[in-house]
C-alpha angles and dihedrals in degrees: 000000000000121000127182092255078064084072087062111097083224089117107145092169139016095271111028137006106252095114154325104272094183124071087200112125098231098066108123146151112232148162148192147204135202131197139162135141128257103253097052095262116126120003119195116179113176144164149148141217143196125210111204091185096058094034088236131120115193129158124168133213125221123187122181118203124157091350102301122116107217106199137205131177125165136162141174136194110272100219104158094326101083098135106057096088094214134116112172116302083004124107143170137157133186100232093182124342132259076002116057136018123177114209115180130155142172138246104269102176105290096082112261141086129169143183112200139161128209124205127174131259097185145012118287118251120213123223122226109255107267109215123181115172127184126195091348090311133116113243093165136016123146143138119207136165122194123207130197131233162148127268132214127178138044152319112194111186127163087357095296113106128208133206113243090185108129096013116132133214159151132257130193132211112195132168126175139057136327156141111282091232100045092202136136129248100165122044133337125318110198122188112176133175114167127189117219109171090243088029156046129194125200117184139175130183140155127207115200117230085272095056101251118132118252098186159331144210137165144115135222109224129184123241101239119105092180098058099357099178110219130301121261110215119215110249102178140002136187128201138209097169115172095222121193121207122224114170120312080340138094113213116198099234092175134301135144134279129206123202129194125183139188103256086063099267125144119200115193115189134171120215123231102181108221113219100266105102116170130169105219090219076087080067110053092259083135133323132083094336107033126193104261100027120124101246098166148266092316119008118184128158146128154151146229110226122196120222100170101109128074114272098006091123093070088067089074116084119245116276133135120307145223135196127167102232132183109230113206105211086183104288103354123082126210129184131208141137113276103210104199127177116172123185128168106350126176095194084064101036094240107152122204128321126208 
């Protein structure tokens, strides 16, 4: 079961928080936000993560806004201050746990600053360990849970803000092991939360490069913190998804979902992209300056990168996705951020990516 101390990024092994049982260097604690409106307007994904094992802390912030992908990414050496979830403009705080986060950070150069809090809209569902080992080593070996909620406050970007107030989204705590990059070279990574007004939907599942599916995971969970019902976890999901290729990457341009869970429900939705398209490799999530990886002290940096014109986006190097949608459940409409990273993928006839 998850308690609040479960919020604390205090994890030491994949099921508690005694102690680090690794001596890898990637171990780490992180999380992530995600927040948008609901027209297509204004995307903000950010998160943070400290390495024990390095002794460095470092998160990153990306906003989209007329098709630009404003990135920041900052770090500092941990010494005896691990628990103050700042690095440089960037700054987060665990209001309450399992309940309220705080992320704020200043304009550092690139345009953009914000001060939002999160609070949740529905109970948190914990992901199984996953656990991928290769030649007796751990490739992967992480435990994560995601959790629902509402925004209020502000995005501020080119000198214009924006009001947060009302906007829904999903957050993610993971501690383990993992590639820097996360992305996917064989097959199809799929990450999903979705935010229906009674309800909210968190999904996870992975295709190998043959199409069959390797695995699932995800929960629907009401939206009622007061007598929240239990959660329905996600037993199957099919996907048809209409996929555009620009470059080395595969853009979700529409297609239809189909969710199965384990009290017997189906949930069929069909996805309408809304305009935010970012590529996570702005964020450290691979590339010169890796999450992770000891940058010194006091590490800041960043870049605008312009995606106005036709066929820029194929200049990025291939690394995870993510694009607001709008998912139509008959008459209802949800909205969430459809993280997509597709390798080397046989259904498609995408050969392989290096």
């Amino acid at each position: 079961m998850l308690t609040e101390l479960d919020d604390l990024l205090t994890h030491q092994t994949f099921e508690t928080h005694d102690r680090v049982f690794l001596d890898d260097p990637r171990w780490t604690e992180r999380f992530i936000f995600e927040v948008h409106d609901r027209t297509g307007d204004v995307f903000l994904f950010a998160g943070l993560g400290i390495y024990p094992n390095t002794g460095y802390m470092d998160g990153f912030a990306i906003c989209w806004h007329d098709g630009q992908q404003r990135n920041l990414r900052a770090g500092r050496e941990l010494g005896d201050d691990r628990w103050t979830l700042h690095a440089g403009p960037l700054r987060f705080d665990i209001v309450k746990p399992m309940q309220a986060w705080r992320l704020a950070a200043d304009d550092a150069g690139f345009g953009f600053s914000f001060d939002i809090e999160f609070n949740r809209r529905c109970r948190p569902f914990q992901m199984p360990t996953m656990l991928l080992e290769r030649d007796g080593e751990i490739m992967v070996g992480y435990s994560h849970f995601d959790q629902g909620g509402e925004y209020s406050g502000w995005i501020e970007v080119d000198g214009r803000r924006y009001s947060v107030d009302g906007w829904t989204g999903e957050r993610d705590r993971s501690w383990g092991v993992r590639p820097a990059s996360a992305r996917t070279r064989r097959g199809l990574h799929t990450w999903l939360p979705i935010q229906f007004d009674d309800i909210a939907i968190w999904l996870w599942t992975r295709d190998d490069r043959h199409g069959k599916q390797a695995g699932v995971s995800g929960a629907v969970r009401p939206v009622d913190m007061v007598d929240p019902g239990p959660v329905d976890e996600i037993t199957s999901f099919r996907h048809d998804l209409e996929i555009e290729r620009v470059g080395d990457h595969s853009l979700v341009a529409g297609g239809r979902l189909q969710i199965g869970t384990a009290s017997g429900r189906e949930i069929n939705l069909e996805v309408e992209p809304l305009g935010p398209l970012i590529s996570l490799i702005g964020g450290g999530y691979g590339g010169e300056h890796a999450q992770g990886t000891p940058k010194g002290p006091l590490f800041v940096d960043g870049e605008v990168w312009d995606f106005r014109e036709p066929g820029s986006f194929a200049a990025v190097p291939h690394s995870v996705l993510e694009r607001p949608c709008a998912f139509h459940w008959g008459d209802k409409v949800g909205h969430g951020c459809y993280e997509l990273c597709i390798g080397e993928y046989e259904p498609l006839g995408i050969g392989p990516i290096e």
